[in-house]
C-alpha positions as a printed Julia matrix, in Angstrom:
147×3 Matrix{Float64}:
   9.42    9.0   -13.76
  10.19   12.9   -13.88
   9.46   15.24  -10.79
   6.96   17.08  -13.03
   5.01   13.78  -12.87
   5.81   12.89   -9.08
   4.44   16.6    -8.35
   1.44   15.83  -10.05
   0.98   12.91   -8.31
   1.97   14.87   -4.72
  -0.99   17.49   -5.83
  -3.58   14.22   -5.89
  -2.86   13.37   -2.0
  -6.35   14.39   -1.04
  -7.93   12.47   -3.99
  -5.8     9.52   -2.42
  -7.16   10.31    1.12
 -10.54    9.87   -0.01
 -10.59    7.2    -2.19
  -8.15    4.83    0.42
 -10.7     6.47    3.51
 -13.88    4.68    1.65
 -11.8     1.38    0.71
 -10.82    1.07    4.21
 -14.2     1.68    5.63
 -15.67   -0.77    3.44
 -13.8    -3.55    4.94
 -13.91   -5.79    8.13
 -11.82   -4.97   10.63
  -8.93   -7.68   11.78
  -8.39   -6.07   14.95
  -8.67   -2.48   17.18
  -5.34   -2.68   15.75
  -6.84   -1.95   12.27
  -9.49   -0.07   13.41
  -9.95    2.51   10.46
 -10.41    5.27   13.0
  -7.36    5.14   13.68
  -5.23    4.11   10.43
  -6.5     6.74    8.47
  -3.64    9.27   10.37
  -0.89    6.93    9.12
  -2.03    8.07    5.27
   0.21   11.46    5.01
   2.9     9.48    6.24
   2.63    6.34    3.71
   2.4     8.97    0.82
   5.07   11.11    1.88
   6.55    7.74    2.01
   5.54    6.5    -1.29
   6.71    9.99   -2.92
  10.26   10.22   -1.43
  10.54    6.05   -2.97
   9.71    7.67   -6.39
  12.19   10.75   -6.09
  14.93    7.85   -4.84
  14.17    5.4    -7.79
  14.22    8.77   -9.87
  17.57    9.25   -8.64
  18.87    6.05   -8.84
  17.23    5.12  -11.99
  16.15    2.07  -10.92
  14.39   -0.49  -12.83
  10.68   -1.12  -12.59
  10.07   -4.82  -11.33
   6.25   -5.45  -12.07
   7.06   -9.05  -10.82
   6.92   -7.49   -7.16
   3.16   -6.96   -7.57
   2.12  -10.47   -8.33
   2.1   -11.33   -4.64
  -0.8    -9.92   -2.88
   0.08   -8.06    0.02
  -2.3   -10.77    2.15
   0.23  -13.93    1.08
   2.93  -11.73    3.2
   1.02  -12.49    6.46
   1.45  -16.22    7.11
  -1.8   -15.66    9.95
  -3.5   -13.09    8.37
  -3.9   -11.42   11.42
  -1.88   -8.64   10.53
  -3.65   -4.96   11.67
  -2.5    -3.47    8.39
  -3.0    -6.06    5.88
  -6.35   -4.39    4.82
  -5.15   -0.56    5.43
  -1.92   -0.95    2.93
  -4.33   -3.51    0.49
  -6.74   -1.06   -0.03
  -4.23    2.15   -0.49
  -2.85    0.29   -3.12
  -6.29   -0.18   -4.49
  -6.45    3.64   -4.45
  -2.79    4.6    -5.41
  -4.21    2.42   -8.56
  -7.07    4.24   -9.24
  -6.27    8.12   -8.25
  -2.61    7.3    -9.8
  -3.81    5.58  -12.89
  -5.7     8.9   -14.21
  -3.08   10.9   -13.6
   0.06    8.94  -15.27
  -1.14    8.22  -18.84
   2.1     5.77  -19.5
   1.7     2.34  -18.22
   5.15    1.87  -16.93
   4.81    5.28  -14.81
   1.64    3.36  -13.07
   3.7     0.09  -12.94
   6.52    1.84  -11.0
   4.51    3.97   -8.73
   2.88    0.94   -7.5
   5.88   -0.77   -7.46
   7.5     1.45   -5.3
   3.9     1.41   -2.73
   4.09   -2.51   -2.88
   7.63   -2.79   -1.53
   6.92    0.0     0.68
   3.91   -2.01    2.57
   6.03   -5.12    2.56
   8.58   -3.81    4.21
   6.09   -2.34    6.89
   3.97   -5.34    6.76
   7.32   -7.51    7.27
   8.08   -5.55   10.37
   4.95   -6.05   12.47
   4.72   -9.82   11.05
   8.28  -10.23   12.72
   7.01   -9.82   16.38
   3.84  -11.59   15.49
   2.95  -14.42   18.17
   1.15  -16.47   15.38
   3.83  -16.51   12.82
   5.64  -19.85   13.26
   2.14  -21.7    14.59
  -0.01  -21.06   11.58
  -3.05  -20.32   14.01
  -5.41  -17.49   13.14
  -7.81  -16.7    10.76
  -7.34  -16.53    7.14
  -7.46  -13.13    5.98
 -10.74  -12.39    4.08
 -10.33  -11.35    0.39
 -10.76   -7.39   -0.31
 -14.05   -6.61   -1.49
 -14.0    -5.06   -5.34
């Protein structure tokens, strides 16, 4: 993907903040943890995030690897319990819509998601490793995202 492309996509952040805002609202909370109050001030930083991935695959050249999206983001939470299972499940719901009518080439939208997925499993990962739950298998099942 070009930076003409990644700018475009860096000119859509409010159209991201407001579509991930009402996803996020729309679903239960796990947690005060995930209280959407609150997560909504970690968006600038996940899409500052998500565009510095896309200049760095730029620069690299790196391969798109659509098999990295065919594992929900909930099946990387052996409890389910994690706080931001449902805020990084429903920004990719929005990175998919707001980003999918800006990038008219489906590979562009296959490696912009890409590069959110492995971006919330590697944040998802993080808080999963101190989870108290993990190795037990206790907790709640995470609910499926509401479409």
């Amino acid at each position: 993907m070009d930076e003409s492309l990644i700018q475009q996509l860096e000119a859509q952040r409010p159209s991201f903040k407001r579509e991930w805002e009402t996803l996020l609202r729309t679903e239960p909370t796990l947690s005060p943890l995930g209280n959407p109050d609150t997560l909504v001030f970690m968006m600038d930083e996940t899409l500052s995030d998500l565009i510095k991935g896309l200049r760095r695959r730029e620069q690299k050249h790196q391969a798109v690897n659509p098999r990295s999206l065919l594992v929900p983001l909930q099946r990387h939470c052996e409890c389910g319990m994690n706080p931001l299972l449902t805020y990084y499940a429903t920004g990719e719901l929005a990175v998919h819509l707001v980003a999918g009518n800006v990038l008219k080439q489906e590979v562009e939208l296959d490696e912009t998601l890409a590069c959110y997925h492995t971006l919330a499993m590697r944040e998802l990962h993080m808080l999963c490793a101190v989870c108290q739950h993990r190795q037990s298998g206790s907790g709640p099942s995470h609910p499926p995202l509401r479409r």
